[in-house]
N, CA, C and O atoms as a GROMACS GRO file, in nm:
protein
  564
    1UNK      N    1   3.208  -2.750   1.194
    1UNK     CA    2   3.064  -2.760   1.179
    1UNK      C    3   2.998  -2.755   1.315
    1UNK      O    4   3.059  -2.767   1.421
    2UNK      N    5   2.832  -2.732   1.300
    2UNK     CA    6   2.808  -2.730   1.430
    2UNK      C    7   2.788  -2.835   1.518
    2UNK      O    8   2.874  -2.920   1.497
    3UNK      N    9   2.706  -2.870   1.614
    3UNK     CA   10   2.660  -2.956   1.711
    3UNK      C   11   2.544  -3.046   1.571
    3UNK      O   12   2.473  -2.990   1.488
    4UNK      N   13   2.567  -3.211   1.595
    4UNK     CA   14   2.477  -3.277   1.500
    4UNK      C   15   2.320  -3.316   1.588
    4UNK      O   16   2.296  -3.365   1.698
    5UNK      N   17   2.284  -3.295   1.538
    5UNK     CA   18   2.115  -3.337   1.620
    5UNK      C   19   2.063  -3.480   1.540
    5UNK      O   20   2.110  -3.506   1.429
    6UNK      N   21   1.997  -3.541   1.584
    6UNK     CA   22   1.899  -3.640   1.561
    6UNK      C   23   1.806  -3.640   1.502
    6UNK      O   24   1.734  -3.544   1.530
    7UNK      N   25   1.751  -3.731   1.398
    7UNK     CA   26   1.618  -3.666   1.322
    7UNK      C   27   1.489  -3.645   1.387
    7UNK      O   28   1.391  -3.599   1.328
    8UNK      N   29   1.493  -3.684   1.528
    8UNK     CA   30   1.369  -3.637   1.617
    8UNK      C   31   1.373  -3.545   1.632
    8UNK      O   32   1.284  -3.462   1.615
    9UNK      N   33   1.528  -3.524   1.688
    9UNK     CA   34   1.516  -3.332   1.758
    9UNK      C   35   1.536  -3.258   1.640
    9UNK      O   36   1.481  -3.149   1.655
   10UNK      N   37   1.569  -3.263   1.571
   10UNK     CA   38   1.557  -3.158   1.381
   10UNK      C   39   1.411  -3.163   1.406
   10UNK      O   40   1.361  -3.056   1.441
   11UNK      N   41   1.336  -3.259   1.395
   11UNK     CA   42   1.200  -3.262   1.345
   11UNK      C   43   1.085  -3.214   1.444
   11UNK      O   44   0.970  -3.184   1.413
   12UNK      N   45   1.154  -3.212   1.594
   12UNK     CA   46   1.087  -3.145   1.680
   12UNK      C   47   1.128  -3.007   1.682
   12UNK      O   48   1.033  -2.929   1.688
   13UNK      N   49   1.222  -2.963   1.679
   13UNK     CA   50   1.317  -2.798   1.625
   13UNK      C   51   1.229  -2.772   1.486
   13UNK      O   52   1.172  -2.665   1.508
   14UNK      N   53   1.202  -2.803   1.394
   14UNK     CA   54   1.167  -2.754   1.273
   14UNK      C   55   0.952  -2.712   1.281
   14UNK      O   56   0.875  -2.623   1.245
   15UNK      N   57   0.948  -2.859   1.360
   15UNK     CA   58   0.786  -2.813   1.358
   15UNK      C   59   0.769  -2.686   1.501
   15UNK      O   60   0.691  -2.591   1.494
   16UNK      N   61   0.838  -2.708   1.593
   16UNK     CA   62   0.831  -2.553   1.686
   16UNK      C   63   0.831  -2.433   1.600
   16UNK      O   64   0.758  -2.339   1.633
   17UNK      N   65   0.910  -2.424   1.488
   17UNK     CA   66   0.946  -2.310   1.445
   17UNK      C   67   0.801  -2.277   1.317
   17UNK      O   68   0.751  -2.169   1.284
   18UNK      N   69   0.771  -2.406   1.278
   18UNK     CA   70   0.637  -2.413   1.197
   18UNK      C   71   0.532  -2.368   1.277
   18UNK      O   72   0.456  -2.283   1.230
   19UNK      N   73   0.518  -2.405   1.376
   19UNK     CA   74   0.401  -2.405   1.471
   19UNK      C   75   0.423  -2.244   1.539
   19UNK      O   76   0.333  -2.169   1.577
   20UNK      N   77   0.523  -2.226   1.540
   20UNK     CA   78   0.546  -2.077   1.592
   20UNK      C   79   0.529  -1.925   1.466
   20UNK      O   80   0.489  -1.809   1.479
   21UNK      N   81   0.581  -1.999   1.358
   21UNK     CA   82   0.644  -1.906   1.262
   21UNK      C   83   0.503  -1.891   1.128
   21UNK      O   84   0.450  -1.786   1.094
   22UNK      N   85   0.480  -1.985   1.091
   22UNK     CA   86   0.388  -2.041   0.975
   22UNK      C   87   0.248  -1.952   0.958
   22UNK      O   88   0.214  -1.888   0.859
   23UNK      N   89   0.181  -1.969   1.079
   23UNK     CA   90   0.046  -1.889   1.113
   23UNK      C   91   0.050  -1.747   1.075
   23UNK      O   92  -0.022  -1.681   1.000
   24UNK      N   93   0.186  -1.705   1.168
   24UNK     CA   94   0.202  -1.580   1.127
   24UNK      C   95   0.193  -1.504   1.019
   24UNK      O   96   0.115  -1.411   0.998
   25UNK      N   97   0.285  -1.551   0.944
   25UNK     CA   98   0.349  -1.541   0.799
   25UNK      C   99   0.218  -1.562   0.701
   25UNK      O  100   0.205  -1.497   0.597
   26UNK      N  101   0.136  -1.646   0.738
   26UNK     CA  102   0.053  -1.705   0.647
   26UNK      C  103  -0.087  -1.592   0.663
   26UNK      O  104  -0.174  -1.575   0.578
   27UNK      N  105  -0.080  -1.531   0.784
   27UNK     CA  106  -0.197  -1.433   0.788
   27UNK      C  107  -0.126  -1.253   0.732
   27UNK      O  108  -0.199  -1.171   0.675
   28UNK      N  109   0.026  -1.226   0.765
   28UNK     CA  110   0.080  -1.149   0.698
   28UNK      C  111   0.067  -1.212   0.519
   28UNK      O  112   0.034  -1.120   0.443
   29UNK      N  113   0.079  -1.294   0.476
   29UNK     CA  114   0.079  -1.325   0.325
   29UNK      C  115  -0.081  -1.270   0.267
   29UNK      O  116  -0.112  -1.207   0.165
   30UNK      N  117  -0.163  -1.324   0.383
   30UNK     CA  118  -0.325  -1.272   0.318
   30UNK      C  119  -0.376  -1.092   0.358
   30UNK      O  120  -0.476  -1.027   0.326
   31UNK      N  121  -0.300  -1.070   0.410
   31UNK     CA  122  -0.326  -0.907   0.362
   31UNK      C  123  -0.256  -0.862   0.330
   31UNK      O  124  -0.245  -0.742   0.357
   32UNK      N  125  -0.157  -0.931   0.249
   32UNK     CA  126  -0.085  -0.871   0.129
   32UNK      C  127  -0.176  -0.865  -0.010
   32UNK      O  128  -0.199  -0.780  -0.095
   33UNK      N  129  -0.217  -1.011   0.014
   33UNK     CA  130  -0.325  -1.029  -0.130
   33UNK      C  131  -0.422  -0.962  -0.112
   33UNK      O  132  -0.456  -0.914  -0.220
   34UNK      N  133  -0.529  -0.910   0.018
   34UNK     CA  134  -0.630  -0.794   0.024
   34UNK      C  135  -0.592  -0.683   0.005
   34UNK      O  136  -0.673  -0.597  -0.027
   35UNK      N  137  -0.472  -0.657   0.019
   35UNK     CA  138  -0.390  -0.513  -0.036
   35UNK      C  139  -0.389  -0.468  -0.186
   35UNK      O  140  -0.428  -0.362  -0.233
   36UNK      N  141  -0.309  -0.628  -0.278
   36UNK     CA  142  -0.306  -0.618  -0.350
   36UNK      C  143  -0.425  -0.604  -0.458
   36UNK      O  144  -0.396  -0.572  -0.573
   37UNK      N  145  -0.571  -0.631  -0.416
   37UNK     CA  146  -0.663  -0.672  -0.473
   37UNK      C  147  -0.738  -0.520  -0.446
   37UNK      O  148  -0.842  -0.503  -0.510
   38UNK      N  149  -0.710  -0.446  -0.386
   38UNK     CA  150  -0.795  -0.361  -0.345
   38UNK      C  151  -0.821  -0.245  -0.454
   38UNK      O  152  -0.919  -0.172  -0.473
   39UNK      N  153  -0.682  -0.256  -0.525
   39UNK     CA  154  -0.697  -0.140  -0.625
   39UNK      C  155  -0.758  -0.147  -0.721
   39UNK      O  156  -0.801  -0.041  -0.768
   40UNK      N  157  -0.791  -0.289  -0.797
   40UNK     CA  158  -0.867  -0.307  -0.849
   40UNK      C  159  -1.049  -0.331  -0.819
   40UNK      O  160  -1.128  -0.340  -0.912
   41UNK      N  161  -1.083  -0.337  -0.698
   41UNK     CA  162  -1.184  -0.360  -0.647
   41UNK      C  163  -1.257  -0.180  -0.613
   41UNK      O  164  -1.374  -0.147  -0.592
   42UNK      N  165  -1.137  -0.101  -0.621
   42UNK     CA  166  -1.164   0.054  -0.570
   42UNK      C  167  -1.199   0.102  -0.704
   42UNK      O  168  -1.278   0.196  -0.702
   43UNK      N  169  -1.164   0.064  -0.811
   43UNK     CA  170  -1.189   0.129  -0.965
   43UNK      C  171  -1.323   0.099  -1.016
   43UNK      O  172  -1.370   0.148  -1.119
   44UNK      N  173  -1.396   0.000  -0.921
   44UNK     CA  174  -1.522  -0.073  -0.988
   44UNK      C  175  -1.642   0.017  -0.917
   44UNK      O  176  -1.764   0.012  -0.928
   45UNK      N  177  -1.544   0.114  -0.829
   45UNK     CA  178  -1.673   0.173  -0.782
   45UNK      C  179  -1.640   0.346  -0.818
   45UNK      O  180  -1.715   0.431  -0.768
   46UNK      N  181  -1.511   0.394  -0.917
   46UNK     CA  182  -1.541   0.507  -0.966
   46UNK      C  183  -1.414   0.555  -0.916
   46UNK      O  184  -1.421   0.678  -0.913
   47UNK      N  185  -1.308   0.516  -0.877
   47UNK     CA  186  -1.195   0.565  -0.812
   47UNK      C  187  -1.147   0.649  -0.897
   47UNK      O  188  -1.108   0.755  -0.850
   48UNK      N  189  -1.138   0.631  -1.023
   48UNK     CA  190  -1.025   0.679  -1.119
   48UNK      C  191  -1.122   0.852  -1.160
   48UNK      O  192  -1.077   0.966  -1.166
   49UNK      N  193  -1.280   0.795  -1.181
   49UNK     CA  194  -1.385   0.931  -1.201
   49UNK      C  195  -1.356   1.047  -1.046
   49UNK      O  196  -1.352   1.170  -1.038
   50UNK      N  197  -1.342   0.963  -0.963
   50UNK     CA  198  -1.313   1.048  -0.855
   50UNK      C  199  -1.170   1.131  -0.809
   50UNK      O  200  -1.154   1.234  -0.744
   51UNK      N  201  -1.085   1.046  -0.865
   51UNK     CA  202  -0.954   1.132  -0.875
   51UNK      C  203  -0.917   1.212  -0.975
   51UNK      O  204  -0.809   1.271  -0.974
   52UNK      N  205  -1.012   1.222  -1.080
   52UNK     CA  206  -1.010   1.280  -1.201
   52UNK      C  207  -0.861   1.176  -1.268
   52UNK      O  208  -0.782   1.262  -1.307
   53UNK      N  209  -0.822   1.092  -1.283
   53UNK     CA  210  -0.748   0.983  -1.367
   53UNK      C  211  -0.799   1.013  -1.529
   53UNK      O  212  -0.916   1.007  -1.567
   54UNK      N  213  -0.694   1.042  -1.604
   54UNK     CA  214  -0.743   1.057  -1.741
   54UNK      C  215  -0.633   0.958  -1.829
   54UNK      O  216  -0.512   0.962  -1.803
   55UNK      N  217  -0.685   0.874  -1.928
   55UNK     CA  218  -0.562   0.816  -2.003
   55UNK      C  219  -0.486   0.677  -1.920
   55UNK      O  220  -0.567   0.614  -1.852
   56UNK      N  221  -0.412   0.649  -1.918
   56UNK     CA  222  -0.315   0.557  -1.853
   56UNK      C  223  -0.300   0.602  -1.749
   56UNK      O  224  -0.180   0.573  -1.739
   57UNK      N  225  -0.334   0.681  -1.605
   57UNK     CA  226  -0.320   0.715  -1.526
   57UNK      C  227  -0.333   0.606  -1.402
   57UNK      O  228  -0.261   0.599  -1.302
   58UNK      N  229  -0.446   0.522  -1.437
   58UNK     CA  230  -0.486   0.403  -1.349
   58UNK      C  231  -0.367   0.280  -1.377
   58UNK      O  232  -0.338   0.204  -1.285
   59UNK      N  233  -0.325   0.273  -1.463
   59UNK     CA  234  -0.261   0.187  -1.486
   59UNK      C  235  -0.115   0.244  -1.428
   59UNK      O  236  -0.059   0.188  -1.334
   60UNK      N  237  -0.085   0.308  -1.464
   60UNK     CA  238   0.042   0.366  -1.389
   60UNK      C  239   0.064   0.374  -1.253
   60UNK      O  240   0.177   0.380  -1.205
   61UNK      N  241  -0.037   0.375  -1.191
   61UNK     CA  242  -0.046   0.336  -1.025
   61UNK      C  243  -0.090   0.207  -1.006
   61UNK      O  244  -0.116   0.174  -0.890
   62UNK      N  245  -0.103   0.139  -1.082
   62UNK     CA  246  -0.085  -0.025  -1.054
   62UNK      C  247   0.077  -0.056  -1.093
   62UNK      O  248   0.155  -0.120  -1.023
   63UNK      N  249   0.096  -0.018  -1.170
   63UNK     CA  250   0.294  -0.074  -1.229
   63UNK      C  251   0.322   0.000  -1.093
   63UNK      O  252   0.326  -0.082  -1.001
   64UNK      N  253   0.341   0.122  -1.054
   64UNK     CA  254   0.390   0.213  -0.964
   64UNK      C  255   0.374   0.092  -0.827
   64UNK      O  256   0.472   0.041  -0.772
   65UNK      N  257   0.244   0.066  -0.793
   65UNK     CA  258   0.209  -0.073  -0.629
   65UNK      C  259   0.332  -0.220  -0.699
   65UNK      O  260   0.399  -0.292  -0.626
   66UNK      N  261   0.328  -0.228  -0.840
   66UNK     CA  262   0.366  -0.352  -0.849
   66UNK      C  263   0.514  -0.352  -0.883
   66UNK      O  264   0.580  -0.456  -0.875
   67UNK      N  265   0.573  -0.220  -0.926
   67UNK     CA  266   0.740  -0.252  -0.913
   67UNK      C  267   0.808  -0.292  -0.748
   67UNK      O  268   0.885  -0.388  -0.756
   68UNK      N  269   0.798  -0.252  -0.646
   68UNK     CA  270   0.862  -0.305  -0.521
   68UNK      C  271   0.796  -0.453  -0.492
   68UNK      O  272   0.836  -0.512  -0.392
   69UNK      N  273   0.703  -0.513  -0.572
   69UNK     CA  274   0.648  -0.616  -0.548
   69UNK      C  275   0.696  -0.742  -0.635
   69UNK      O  276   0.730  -0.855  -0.602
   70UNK      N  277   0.684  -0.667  -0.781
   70UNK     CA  278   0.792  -0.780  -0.826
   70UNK      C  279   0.956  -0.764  -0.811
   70UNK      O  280   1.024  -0.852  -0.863
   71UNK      N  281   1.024  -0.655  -0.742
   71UNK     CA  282   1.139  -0.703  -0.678
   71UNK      C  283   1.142  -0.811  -0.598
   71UNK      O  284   1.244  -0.878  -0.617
   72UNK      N  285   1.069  -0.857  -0.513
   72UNK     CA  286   1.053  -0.896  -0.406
   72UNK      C  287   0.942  -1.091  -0.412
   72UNK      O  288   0.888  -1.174  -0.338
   73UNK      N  289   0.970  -1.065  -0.543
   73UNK     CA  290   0.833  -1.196  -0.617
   73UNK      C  291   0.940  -1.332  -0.588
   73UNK      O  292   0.871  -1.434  -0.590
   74UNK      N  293   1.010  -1.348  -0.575
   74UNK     CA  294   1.041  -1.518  -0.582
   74UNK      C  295   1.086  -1.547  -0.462
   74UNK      O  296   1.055  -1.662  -0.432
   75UNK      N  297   1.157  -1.480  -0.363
   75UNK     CA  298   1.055  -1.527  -0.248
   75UNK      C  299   0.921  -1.520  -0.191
   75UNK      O  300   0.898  -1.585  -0.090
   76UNK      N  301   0.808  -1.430  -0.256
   76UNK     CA  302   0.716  -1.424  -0.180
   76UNK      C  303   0.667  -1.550  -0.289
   76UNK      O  304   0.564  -1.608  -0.254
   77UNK      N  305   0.724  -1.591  -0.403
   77UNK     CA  306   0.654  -1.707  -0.477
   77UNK      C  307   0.719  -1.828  -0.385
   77UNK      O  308   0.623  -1.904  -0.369
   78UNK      N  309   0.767  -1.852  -0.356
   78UNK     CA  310   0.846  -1.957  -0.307
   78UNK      C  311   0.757  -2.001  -0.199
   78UNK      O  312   0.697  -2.109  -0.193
   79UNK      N  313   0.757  -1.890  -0.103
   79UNK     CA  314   0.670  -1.902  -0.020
   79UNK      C  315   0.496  -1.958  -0.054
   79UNK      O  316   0.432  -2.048  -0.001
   80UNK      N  317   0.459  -1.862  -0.161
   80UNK     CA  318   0.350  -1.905  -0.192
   80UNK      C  319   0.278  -1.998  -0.266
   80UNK      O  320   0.164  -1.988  -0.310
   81UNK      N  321   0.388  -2.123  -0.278
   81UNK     CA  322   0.396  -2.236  -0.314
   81UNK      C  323   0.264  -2.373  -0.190
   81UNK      O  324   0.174  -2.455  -0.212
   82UNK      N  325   0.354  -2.304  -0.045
   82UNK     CA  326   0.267  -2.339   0.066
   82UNK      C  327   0.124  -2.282   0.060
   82UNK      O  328   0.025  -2.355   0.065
   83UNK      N  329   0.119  -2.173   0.052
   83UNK     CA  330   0.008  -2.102   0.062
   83UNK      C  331  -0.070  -2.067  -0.025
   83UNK      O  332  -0.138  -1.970   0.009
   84UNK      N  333  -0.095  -2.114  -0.145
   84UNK     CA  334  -0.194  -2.132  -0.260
   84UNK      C  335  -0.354  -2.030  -0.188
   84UNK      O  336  -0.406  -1.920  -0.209
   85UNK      N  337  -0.384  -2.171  -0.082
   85UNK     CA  338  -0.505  -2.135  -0.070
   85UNK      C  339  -0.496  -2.042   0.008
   85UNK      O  340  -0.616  -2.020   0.027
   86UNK      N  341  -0.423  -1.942   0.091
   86UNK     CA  342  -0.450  -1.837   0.166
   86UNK      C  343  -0.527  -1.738   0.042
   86UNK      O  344  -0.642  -1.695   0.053
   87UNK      N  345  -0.414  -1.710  -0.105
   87UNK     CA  346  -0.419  -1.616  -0.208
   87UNK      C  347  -0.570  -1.612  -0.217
   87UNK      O  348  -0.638  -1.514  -0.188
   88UNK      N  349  -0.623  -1.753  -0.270
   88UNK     CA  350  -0.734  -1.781  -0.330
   88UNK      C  351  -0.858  -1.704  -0.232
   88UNK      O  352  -0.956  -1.653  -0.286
   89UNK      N  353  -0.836  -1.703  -0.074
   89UNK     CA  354  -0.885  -1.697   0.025
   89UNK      C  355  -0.896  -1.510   0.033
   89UNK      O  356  -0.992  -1.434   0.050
   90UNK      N  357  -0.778  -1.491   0.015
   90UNK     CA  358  -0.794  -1.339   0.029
   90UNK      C  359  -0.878  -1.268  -0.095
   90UNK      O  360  -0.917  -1.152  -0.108
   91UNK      N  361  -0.886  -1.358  -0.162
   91UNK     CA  362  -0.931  -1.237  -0.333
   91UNK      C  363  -1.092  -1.225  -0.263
   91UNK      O  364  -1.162  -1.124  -0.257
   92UNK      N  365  -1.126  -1.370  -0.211
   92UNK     CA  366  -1.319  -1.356  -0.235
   92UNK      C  367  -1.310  -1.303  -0.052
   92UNK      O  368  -1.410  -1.276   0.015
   93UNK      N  369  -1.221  -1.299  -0.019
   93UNK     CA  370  -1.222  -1.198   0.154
   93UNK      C  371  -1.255  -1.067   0.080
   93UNK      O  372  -1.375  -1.042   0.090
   94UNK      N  373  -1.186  -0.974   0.009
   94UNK     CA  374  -1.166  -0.889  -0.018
   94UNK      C  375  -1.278  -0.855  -0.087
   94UNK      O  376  -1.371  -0.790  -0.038
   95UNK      N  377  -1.274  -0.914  -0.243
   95UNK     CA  378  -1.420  -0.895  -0.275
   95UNK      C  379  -1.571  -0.926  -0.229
   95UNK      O  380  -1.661  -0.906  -0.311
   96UNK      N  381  -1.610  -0.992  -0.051
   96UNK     CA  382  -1.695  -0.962  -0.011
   96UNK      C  383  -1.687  -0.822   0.076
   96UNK      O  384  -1.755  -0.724   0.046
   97UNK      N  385  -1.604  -0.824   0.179
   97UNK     CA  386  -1.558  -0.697   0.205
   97UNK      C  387  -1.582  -0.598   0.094
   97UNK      O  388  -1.668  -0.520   0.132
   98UNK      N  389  -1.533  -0.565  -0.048
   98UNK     CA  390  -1.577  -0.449  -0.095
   98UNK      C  391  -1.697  -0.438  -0.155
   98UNK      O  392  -1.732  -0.321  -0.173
   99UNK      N  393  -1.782  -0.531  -0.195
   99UNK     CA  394  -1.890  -0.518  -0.193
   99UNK      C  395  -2.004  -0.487  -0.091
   99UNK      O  396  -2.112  -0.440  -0.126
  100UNK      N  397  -1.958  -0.530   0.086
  100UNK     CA  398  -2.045  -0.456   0.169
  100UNK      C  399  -1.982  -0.332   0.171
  100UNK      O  400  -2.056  -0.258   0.236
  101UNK      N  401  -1.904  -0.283   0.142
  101UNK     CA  402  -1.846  -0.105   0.160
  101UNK      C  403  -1.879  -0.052   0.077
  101UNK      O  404  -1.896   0.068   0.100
  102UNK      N  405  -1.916  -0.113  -0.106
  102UNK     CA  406  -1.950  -0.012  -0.156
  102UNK      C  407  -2.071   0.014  -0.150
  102UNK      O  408  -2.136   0.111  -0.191
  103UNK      N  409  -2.107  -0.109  -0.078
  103UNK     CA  410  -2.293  -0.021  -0.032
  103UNK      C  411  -2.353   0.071   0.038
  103UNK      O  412  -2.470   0.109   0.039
  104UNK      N  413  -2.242   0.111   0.107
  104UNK     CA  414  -2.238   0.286   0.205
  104UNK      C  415  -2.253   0.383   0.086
  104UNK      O  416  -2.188   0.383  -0.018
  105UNK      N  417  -2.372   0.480   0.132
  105UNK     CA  418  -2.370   0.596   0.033
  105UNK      C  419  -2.366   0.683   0.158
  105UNK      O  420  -2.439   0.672   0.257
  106UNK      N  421  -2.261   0.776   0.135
  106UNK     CA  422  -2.220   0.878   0.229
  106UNK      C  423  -2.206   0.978   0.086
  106UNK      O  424  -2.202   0.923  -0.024
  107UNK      N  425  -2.198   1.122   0.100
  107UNK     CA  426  -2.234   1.203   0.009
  107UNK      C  427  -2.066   1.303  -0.009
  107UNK      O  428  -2.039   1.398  -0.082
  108UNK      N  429  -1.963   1.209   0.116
  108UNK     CA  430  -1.864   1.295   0.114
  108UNK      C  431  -1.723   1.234   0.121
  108UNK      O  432  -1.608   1.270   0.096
  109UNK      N  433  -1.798   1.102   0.175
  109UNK     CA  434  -1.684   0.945   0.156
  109UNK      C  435  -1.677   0.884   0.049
  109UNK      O  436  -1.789   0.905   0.004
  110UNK      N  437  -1.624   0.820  -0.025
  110UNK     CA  438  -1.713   0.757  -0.105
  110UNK      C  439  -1.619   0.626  -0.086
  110UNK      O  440  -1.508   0.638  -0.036
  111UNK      N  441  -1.668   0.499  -0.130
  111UNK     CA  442  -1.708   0.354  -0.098
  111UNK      C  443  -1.533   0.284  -0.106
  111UNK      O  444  -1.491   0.204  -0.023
  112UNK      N  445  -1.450   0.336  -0.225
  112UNK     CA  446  -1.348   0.327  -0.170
  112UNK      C  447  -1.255   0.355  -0.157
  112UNK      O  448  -1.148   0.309  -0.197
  113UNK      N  449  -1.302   0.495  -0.057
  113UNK     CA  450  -1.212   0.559   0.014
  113UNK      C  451  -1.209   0.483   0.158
  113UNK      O  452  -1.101   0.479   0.217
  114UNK      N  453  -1.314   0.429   0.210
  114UNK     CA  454  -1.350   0.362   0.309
  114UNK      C  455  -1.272   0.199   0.335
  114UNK      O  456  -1.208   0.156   0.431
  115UNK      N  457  -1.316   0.123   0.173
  115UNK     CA  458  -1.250   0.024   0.137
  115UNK      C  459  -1.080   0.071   0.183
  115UNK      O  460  -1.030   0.030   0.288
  116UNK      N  461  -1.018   0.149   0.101
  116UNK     CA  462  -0.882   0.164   0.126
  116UNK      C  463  -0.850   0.187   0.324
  116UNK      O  464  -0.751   0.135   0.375
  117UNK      N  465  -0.927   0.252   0.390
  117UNK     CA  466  -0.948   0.301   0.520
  117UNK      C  467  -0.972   0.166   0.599
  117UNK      O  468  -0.892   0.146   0.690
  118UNK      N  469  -1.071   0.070   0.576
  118UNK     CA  470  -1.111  -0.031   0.628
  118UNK      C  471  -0.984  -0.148   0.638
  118UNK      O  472  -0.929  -0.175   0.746
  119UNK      N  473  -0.956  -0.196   0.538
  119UNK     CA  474  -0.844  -0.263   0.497
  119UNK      C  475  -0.766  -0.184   0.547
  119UNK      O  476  -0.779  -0.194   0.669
  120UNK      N  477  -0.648  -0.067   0.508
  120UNK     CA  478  -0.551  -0.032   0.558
  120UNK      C  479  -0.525  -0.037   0.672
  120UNK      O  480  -0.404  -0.050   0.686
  121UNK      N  481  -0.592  -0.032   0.793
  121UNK     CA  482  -0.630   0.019   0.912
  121UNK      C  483  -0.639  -0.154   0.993
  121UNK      O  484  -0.602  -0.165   1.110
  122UNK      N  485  -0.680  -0.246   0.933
  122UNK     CA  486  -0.651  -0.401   0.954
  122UNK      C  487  -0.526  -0.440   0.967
  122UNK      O  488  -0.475  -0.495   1.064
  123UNK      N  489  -0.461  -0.398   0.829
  123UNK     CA  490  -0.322  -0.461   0.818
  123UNK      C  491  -0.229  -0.410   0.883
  123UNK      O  492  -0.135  -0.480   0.920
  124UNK      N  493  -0.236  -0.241   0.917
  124UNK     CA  494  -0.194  -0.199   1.032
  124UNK      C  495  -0.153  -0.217   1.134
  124UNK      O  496  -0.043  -0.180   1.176
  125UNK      N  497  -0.271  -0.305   1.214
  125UNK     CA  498  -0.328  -0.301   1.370
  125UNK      C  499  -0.226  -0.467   1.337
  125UNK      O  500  -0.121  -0.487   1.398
  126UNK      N  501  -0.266  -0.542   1.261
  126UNK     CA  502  -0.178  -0.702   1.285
  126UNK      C  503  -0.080  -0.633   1.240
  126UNK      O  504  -0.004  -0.673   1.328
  127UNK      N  505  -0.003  -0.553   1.169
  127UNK     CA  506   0.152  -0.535   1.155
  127UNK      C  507   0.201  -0.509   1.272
  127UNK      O  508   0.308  -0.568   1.291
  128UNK      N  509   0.160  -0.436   1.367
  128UNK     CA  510   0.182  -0.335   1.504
  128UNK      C  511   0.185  -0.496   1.583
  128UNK      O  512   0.262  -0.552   1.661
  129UNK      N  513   0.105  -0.518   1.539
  129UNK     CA  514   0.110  -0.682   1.632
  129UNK      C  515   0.200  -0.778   1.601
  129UNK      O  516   0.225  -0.883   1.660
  130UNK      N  517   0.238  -0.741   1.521
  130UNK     CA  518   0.347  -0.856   1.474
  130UNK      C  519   0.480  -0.832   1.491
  130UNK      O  520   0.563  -0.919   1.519
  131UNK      N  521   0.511  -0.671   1.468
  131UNK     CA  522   0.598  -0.615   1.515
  131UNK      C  523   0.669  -0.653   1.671
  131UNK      O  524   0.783  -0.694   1.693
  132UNK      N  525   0.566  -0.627   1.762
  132UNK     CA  526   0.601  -0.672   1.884
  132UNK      C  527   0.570  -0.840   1.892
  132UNK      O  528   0.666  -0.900   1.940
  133UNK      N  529   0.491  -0.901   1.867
  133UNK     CA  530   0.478  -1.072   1.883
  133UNK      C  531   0.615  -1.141   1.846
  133UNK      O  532   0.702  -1.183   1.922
  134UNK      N  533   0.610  -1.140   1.696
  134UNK     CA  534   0.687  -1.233   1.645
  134UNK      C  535   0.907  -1.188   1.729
  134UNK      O  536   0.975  -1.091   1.761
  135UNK      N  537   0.916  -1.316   1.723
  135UNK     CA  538   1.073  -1.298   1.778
  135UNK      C  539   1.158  -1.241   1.644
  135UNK      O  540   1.108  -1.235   1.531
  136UNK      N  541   1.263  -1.211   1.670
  136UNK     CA  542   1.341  -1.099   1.630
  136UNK      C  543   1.380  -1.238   1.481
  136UNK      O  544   1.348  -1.219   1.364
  137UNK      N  545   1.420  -1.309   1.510
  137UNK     CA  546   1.435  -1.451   1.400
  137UNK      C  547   1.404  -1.548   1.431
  137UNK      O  548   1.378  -1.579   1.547
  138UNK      N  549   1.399  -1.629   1.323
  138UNK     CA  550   1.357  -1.791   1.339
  138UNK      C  551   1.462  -1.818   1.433
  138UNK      O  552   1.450  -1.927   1.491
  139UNK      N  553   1.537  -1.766   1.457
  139UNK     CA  554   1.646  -1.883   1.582
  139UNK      C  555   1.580  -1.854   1.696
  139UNK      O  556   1.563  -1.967   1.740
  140UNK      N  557   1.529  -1.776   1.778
  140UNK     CA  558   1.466  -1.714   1.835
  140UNK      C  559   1.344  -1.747   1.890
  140UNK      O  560   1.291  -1.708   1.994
  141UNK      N  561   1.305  -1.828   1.799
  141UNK     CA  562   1.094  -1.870   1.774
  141UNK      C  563   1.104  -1.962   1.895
  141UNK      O  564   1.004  -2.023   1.934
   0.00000   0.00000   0.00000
């Protein structure tokens, strides 16, 4: 077995890695939920009339976003046990965000194509950032 530590130094080792690791994770978790929310927030302003979508077409590109997502659901539930209120946080982020975008009338953009552009282009720029920030693993932090 390994080296035994003390419940100070566990508890000073565990909150470094909280204090290092947590923030992160917890602002990657909320533009997952502005991600996830977006497709439905893009249909309220004509997405499906604009792609010409006929029949079950809209719905099929929601199962299509949500099969790699529920692979992937009981740890991101596990996780989101902590983080309740980020979820809650991202839905009315998102839906103020798409309500000031769909108030752009451009005659060649339309509201959310911008939405998808605006958002995408966020989660981006902090992935790129996170990419290089965060250490390679929690042993690491």
């Amino acid at each position: 077995m390994g080296p035994r530590f003390s419940s100070a130094t566990e508890r000073a080792y565990v909150r470094r890695r909280d204090y290092w690791l947590l923030p992160f994770m917890s602002i990657m978790y909320f533009f997952n939920a502005v991600d996830r929310s977006n497709l439905g927030n893009a249909e309220t302003d004509g997405m499906s009339k604009d792609l010409g979508f006929v029949g079950e077409q809209h719905s099929l590109l929601i199962l299509l976003f949500y099969i790699p997502n529920g692979l992937c659901d009981l740890p991101l539930n596990l996780l989101a046990i902590r983080l309740v209120l980020d979820a809650l946080l991202a839905s009315a982020f998102s839906g103020l965000v798409s309500f000031g975008v769909f108030q752009i009338r451009d005659p060649y953009v339309h509201g959310w194509m911008l939405l998808f552009v605006i958002d995408g282009a966020l989660t981006m720029i902090f992935g790129v950032v996170l990419f290089w920030w965060l250490p390679a693993s929690p042993k690491t932090a």
